[in-house]
C-alpha positions in Angstrom: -1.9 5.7 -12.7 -2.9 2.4 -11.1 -6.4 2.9 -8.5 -7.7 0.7 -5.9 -10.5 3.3 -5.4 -14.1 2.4 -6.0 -15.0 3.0 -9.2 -17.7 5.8 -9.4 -20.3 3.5 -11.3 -23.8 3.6 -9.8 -23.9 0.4 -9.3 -21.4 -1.3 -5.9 -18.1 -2.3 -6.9 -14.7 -2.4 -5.9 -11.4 -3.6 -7.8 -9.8 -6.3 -6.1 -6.2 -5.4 -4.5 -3.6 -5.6 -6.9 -1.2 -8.3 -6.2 2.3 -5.7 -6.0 5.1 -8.6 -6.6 3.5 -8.7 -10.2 4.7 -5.1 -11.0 8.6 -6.6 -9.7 11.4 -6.8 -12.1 12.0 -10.1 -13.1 15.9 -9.3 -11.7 14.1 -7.6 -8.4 12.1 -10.9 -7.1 12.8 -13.0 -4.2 14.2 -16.3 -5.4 11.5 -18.3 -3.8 9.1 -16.0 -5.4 10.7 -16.6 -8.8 11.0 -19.9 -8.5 6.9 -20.1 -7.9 6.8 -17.6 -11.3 8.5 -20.2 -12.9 5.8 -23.2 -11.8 3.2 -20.6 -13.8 5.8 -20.7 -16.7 7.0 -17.7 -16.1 10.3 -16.6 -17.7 12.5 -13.4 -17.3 10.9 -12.1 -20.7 7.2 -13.5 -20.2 7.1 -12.0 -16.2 8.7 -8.3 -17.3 6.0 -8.3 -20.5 2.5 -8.3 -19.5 0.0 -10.7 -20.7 2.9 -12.7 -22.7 2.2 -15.4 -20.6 -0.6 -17.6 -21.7 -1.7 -18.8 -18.2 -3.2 -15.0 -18.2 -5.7 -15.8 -20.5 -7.4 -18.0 -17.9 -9.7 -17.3 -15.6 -9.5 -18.7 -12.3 -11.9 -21.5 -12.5 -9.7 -22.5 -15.7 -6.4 -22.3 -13.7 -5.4 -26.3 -12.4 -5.5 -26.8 -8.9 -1.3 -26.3 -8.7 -1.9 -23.4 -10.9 -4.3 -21.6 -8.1 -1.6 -23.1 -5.1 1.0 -21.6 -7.0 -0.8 -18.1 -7.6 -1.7 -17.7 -4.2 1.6 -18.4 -3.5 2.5 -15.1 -5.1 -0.2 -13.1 -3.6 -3.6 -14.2 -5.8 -7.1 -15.3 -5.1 -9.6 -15.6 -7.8 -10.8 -11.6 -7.6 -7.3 -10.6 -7.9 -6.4 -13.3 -10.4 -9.6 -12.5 -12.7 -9.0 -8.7 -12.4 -5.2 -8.1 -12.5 -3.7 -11.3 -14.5 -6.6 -12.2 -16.9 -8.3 -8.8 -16.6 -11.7 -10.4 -17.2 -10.4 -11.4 -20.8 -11.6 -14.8 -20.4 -15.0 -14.0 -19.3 -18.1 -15.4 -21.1 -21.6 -13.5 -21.4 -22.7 -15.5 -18.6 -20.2 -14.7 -16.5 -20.2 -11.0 -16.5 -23.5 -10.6 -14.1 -21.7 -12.8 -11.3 -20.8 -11.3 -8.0 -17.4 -8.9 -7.7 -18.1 -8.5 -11.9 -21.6 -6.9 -12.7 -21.0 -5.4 -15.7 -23.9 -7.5 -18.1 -26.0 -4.2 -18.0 -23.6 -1.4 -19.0 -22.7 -4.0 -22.4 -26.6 -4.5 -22.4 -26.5 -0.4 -22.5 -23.9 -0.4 -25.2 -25.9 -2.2 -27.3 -24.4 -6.2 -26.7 
């Protein structure tokens, strides 16, 4: 089961919305929104099969400028993008103590 919620860490943090039309059937999307999919190089098989897509091993800041108009097309902004496509994959060390992340000190507490 998919959460929204605020996680209960002790530190301030909220997941990002999830962008819904992403969790649509290939065969279920508007035309107009699967003709943006397709702009992202989305196919029937790459949108039904999570993460087969490369583009969702980018971040945001990697994403072209038509990449980012095209994903906020469908719904995205960089929270949502980072979280729900690239699910932080993409991240580097230095990037996991920015703002809407902050998660350096519980891999600092795991040992990393």
């Amino acid at each position: 089961t998919l959460s929204s919620a605020p996680s209960s860490a002790p530190i301030p943090y909220s997941r990002p919305p999830r962008v819904d039309i992403r969790y649509v059937p290939w065969i279920d999307l508007p035309a107009d929104i699967a003709t943006t999919a397709t702009l992202l190089n989305y196919t029937y098989e790459t949108w039904n099969d999570y993460g087969a897509n490369s583009i969702e091993n980018l971040n945001w800041d990697r994403l072209s400028r038509n990449e980012k108009m095209y994903a906020a097309i469908l719904g995205y902004q960089r929270e949502s993008w980072d979280c729900w496509q690239n699910h932080y994959q993409s991240l580097r060390w230095i990037d996991l103590d920015n703002e809407g992340i902050q998660s350096k000190q519980w891999w600092e507490a795991l040992g990393w």
